[in-house]
C-alpha positions as CSV (number, residue, x, y, z in Angstrom):
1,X,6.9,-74.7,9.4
2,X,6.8,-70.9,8.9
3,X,3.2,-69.3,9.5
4,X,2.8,-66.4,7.4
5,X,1.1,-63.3,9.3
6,X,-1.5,-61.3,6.9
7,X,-0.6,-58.1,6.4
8,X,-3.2,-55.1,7.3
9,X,-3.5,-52.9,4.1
10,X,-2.7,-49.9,4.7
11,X,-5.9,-47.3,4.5
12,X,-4.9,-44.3,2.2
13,X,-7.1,-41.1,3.2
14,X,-9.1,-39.3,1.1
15,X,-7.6,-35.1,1.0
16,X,-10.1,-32.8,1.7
17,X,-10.8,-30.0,-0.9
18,X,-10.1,-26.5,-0.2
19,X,-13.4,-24.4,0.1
20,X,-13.3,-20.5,-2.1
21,X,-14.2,-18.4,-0.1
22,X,-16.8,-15.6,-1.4
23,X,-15.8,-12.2,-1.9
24,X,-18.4,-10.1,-0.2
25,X,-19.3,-7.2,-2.3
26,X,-18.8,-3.6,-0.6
27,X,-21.9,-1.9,-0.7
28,X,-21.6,1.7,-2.2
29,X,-23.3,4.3,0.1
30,X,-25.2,7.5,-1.1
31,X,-24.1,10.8,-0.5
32,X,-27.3,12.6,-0.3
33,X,-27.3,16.4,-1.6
34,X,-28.3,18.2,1.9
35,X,-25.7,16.1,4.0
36,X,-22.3,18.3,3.7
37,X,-20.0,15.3,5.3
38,X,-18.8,13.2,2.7
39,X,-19.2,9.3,3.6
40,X,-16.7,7.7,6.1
41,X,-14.7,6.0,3.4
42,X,-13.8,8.8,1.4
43,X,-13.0,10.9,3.8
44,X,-10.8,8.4,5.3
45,X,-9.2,7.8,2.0
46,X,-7.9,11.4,1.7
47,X,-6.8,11.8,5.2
48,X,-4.3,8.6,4.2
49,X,-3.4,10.7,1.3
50,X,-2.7,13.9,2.8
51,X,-0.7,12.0,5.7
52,X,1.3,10.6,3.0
53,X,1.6,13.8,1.1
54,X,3.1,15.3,4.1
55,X,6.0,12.8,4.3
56,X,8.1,14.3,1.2
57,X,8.4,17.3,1.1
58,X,10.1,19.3,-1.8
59,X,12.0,22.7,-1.5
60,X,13.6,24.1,-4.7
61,X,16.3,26.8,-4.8
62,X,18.0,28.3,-6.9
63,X,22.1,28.6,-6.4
64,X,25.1,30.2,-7.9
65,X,28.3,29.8,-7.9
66,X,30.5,33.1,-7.9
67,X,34.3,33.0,-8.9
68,X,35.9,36.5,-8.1
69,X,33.0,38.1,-8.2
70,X,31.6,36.9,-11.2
71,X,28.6,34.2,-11.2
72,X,29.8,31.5,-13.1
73,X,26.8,28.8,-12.9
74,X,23.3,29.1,-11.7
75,X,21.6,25.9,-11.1
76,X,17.9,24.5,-9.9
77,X,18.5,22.6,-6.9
78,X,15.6,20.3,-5.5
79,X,16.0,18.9,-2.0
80,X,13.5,15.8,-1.4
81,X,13.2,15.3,2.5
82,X,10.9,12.5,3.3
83,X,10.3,11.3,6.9
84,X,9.9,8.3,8.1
C-alpha cells in the first residue's frame, strides 16, 4: 500500500512597493540691498564657471606664407588649448 505524503503549499510573498521619495524644495535666499556679498550659491556657481572658463583657452594669429619673397596666403589661425 503506497501512503501518499501531503504536500506543503508553497507560500508566495507579497513584493513590497517602492516608496517616491519627495523632492525637497531649495529655498531661495534674499539678497538684501546693504549686504555687498552675493549669497553662497551664486557665488559658488560663478567660481565653477570661471574655473571652467580657464580650461580652454583660445589664441588667434594671423600667418603667412611667403614664396620668394612674395606673401602668397594669409590665413586666421585659432589654437584651442584646453587642460585637463
Amino acid at each position: 500500500m503506497v501512503v501518499k505524503k501531503n504536500k506543503k503549499k508553497k507560500r508566495k510573498r507579497k513584493k513590497k512597493k517602492k516608496k517616491k521619495k519627495k523632492k525637497k524644495k531649495k529655498k531661495k535666499k534674499k539678497n538684501s540691498i546693504n549686504n555687498n556679498n552675493s549669497s553662497s550659491s551664486n557665488s559658488s556657481s560663478t567660481n565653477n564657471y570661471k574655473k571652467r572658463k580657464q580650461k580652454h583657452t583660445a589664441v588667434t594669429f594671423n600667418s603667412s606664407f611667403i614664396n620668394n619673397g612674395i606673401v602668397s596666403t594669409t590665413m586666421k589661425v585659432t589654437l584651442t588649448f584646453i587642460w585637463v
